[in-house]
C-alpha positions in Angstrom: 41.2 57.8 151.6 40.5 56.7 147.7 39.6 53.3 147.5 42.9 53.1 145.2 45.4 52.9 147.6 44.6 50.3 149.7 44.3 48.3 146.2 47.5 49.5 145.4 48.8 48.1 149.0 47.7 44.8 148.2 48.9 44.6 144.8 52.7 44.9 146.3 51.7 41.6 149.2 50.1 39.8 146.8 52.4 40.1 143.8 55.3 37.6 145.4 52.3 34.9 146.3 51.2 34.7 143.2 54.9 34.6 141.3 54.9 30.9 141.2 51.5 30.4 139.9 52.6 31.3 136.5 55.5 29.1 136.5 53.7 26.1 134.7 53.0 28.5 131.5 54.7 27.5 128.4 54.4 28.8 124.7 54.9 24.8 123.7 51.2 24.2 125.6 49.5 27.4 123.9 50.6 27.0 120.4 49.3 22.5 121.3 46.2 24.4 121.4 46.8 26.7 118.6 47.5 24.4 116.0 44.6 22.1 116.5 41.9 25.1 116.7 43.6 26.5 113.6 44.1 23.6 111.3 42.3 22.9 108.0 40.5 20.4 108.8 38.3 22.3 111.2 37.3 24.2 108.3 37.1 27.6 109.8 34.7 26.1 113.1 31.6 27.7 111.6 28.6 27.6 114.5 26.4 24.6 113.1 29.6 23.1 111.4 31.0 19.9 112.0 34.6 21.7 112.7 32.9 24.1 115.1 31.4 20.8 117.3 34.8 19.5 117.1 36.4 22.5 118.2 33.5 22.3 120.9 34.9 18.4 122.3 38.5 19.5 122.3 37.3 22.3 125.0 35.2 20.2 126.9 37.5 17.6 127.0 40.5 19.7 128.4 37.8 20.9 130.3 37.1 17.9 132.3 40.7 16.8 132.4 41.4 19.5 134.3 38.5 18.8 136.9 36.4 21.9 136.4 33.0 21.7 137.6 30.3 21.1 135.1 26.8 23.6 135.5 23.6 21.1 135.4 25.9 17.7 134.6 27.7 19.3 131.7 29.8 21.8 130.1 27.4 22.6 126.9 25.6 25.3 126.5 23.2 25.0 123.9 21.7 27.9 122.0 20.2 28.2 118.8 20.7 31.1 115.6 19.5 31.9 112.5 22.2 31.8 109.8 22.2 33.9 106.3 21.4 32.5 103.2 23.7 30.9 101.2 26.6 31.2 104.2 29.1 28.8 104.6 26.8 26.0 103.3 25.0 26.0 106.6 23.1 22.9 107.4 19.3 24.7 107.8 18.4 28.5 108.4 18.4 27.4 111.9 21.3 26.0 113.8 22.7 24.7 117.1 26.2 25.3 118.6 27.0 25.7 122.3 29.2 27.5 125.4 31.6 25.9 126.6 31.9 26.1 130.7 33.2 25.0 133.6 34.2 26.8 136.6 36.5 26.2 139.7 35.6 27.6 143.1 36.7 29.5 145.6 38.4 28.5 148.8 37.2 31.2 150.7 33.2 30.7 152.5 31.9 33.7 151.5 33.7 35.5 148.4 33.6 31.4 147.1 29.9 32.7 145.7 31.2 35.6 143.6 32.5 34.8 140.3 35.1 36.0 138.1 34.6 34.8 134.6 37.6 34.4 132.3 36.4 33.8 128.8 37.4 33.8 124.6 35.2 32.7 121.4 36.1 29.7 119.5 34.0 30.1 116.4 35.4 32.2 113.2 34.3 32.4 109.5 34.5 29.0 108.0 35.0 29.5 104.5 34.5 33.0 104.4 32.7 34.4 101.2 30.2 36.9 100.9 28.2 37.6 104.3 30.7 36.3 106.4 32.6 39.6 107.4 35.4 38.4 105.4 38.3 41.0 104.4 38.1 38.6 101.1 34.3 38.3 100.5 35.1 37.0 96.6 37.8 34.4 97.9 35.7 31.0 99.3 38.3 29.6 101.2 39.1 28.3 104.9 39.2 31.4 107.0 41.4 29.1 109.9 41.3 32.2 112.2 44.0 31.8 114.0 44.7 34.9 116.0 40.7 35.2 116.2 40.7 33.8 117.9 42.0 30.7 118.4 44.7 32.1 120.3 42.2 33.6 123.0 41.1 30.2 123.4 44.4 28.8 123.7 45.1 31.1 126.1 42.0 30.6 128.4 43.1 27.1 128.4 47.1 27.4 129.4 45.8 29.9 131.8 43.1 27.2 133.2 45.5 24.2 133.2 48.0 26.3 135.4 45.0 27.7 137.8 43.4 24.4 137.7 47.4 23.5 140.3 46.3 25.8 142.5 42.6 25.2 143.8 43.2 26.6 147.2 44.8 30.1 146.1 42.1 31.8 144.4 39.2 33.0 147.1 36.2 34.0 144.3 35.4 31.3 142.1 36.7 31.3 138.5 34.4 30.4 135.5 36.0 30.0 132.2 34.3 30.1 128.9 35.0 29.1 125.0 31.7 31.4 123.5 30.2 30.1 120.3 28.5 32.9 117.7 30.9 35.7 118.5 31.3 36.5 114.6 28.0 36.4 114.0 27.4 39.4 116.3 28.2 38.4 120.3 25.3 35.3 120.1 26.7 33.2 122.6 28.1 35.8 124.6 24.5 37.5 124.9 22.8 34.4 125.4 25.1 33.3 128.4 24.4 36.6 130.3 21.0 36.2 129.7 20.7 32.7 130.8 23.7 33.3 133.9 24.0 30.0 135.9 24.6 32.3 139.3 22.7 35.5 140.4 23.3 38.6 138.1 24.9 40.4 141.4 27.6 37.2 141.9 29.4 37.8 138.8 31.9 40.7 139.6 34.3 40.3 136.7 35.1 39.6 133.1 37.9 39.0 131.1 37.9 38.7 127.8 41.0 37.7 125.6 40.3 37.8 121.7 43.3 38.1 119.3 46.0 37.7 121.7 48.3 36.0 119.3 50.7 37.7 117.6 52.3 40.2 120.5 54.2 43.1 118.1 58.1 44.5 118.7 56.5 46.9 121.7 55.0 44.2 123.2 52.2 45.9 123.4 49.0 44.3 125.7 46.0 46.6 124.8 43.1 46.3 126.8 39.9 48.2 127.6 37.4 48.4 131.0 40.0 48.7 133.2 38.2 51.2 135.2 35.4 49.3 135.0 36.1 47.9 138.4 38.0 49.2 141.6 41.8 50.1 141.5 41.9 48.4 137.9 43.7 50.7 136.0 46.3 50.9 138.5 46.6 47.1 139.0 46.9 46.2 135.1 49.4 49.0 134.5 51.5 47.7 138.1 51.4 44.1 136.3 53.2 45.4 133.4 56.3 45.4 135.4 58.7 42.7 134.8 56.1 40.6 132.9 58.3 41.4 129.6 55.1 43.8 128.3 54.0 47.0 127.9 50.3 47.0 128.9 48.3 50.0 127.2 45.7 50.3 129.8 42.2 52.2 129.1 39.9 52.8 131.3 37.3 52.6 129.2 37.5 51.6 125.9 35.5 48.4 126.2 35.1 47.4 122.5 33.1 45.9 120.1 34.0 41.6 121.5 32.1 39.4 124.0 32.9 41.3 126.7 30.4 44.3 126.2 27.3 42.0 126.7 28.5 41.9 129.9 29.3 45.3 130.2 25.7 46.2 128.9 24.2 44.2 132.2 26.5 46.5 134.4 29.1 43.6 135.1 33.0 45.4 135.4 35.2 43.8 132.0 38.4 43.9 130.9 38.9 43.2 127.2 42.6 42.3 126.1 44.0 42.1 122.5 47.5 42.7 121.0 46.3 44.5 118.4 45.5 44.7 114.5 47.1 43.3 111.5 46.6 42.8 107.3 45.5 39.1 107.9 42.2 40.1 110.1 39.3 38.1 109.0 41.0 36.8 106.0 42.5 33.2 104.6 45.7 34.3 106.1 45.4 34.2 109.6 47.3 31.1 110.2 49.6 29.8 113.0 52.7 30.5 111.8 52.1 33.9 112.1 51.4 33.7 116.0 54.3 34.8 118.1 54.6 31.7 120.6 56.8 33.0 122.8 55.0 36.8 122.9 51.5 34.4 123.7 53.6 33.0 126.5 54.0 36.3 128.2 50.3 37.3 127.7 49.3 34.1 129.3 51.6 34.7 132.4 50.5 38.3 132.7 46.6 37.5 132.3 46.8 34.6 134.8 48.4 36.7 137.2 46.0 39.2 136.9 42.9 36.7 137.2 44.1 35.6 140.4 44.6 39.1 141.9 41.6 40.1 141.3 40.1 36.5 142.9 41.5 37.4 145.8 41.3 41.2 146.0 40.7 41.9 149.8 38.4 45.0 148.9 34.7 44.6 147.1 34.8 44.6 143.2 32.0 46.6 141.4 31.1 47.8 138.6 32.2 51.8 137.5 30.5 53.0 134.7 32.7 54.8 131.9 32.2 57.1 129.2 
């Protein structure tokens, strides 16, 4: 028998359970979120920036409202960069941002010490300019990123708050993560894999949302890894149904966001986006443009999934794909 269908089996039990554990999403929490991550006066949360350290306390402190466990007495993750010349008006060649992370565990004894991580980045261009990876490199102006990804971490939020209700219906334990340096070319995401607060071998999954904001008239969920771990391709695509999505599920696929430095230490990933559009990485990616109510249905759809696979009844491991 192939291992997928006795995931399949499980998917149609477990389905019902876990209904009502997306009840508590609402686009009105996400875009909360949104528009503070998003606004001017965080100036584009450049690492090293005073907007990015405040985009760093509005994490942490939704963070420890919602109880999630702190790794060694706190939710910073310090790591340090070099930053280009003449970008952004960087403080010193040499600067500090930080992780966010907290983490949940599991209620069962033994799959309580695997780990699924759920994760986004926080940090985007500042003011853009030349060297940034702007669209605009001759236009200096806030770069608010608000589909990148602002949205992801809204959404690893909503999605935290509403598992945070249910802390004896998840059997592997959850880490979430806001990443710092993801623009800059995966920093934080590299350094957190490097410097794992768990064995190597306990982390079985992770999800990665980054531009999750602005859903299009197919409602159209792209993501890529899903054969990355057991039965995944078939679970995403079963999840599509009646979530008000159409998921466009790849097994491989995995991307160019945080989720590859993962996938580059053999740990199974699913990377989620809802796709492309003119304002990428320029001035103009603001939050009026995000599709609330489309976020909604990518939060519900992601939290759903995060929780099937905390529970999933057979081993998760990683596949490796072409």
């Amino acid at each position: 028998m192939s291992i997928q269908k006795p995931v399949l089996f499980a998917i149609v039990l477990m389905t019902a359970a876990f209904a009502s554990a997306q009840n508590g999403i609402r686009s009105k929490e996400f875009f909360k979120h949104e528009k503070y991550l998003a606004a001017d006066r965080l100036e584009g949360r450049f690492p090293g920036t005073a907007g990015n350290r405040q985009a760093a306390a509005y994490i942490s402190k939704r963070f420890k409202r919602l109880q999630l466990k702190k790794w060694k007495g706190s939710y910073y993750q310090p790591f340090r960069f070099l930053v280009k010349p003449n970008v952004n008006s960087a403080p010193a060649d040499s600067v500090e941002t930080n992780n966010i992370v907290g983490y949940l565990e599991g209620s069962d004894p033994v799959l309580k010490n695997e780990y699924i991580i759920i994760g986004a980045h926080y940090d985007h261009l500042g003011w853009g300019g030349k060297g940034t990876g702007s669209k605009k490199p001759d236009t200096v102006a806030i770069h608010n990123g608000a589909d990148d990804n602002a949205s992801g971490v809204s959404a690893l939020l909503t999605i935290a708050k509403e598992i945070a209700k249910h802390k004896t219906g998840f059997k592997r334990s959850i880490i979430f993560i806001a990443f710092s340096g993801e623009e800059e070319g995966l920093l934080g995401s590299k350094y957190f894999v490097s410097h794992l607060p768990v064995a190597d071998s306990a982390v079985k999954l992770m999800i990665n949302m980054d531009m999750v904001g602005r859903l299009n008239t197919e409602k159209q969920l792209y993501m890529g890894g899903a054969g990355t771990f057991p039965g995944g391709v078939a679970l995403m695509t079963k999840l599509g149904e009646g979530s008000g999505l159409n998921p466009v599920v790849h097994a491989g696929s995995v991307g160019g966001s945080d989720h590859v430095s993962f996938y580059k230490k053999n740990i199974s990933v699913i990377g989620l986006h809802t796709g492309g559009h003119p304002q990428y990485h320029t001035p103009e990616d603001d939050s009026r443009l995000i599709n609330q109510k489309g976020a909604e249905l990518v939060c519900k759809y992601i939290c759903t999934a995060l929780l099937e696979i905390a529970n999933y009844r057979e081993p998760v491991y990683f596949i490796k794909q072409d």
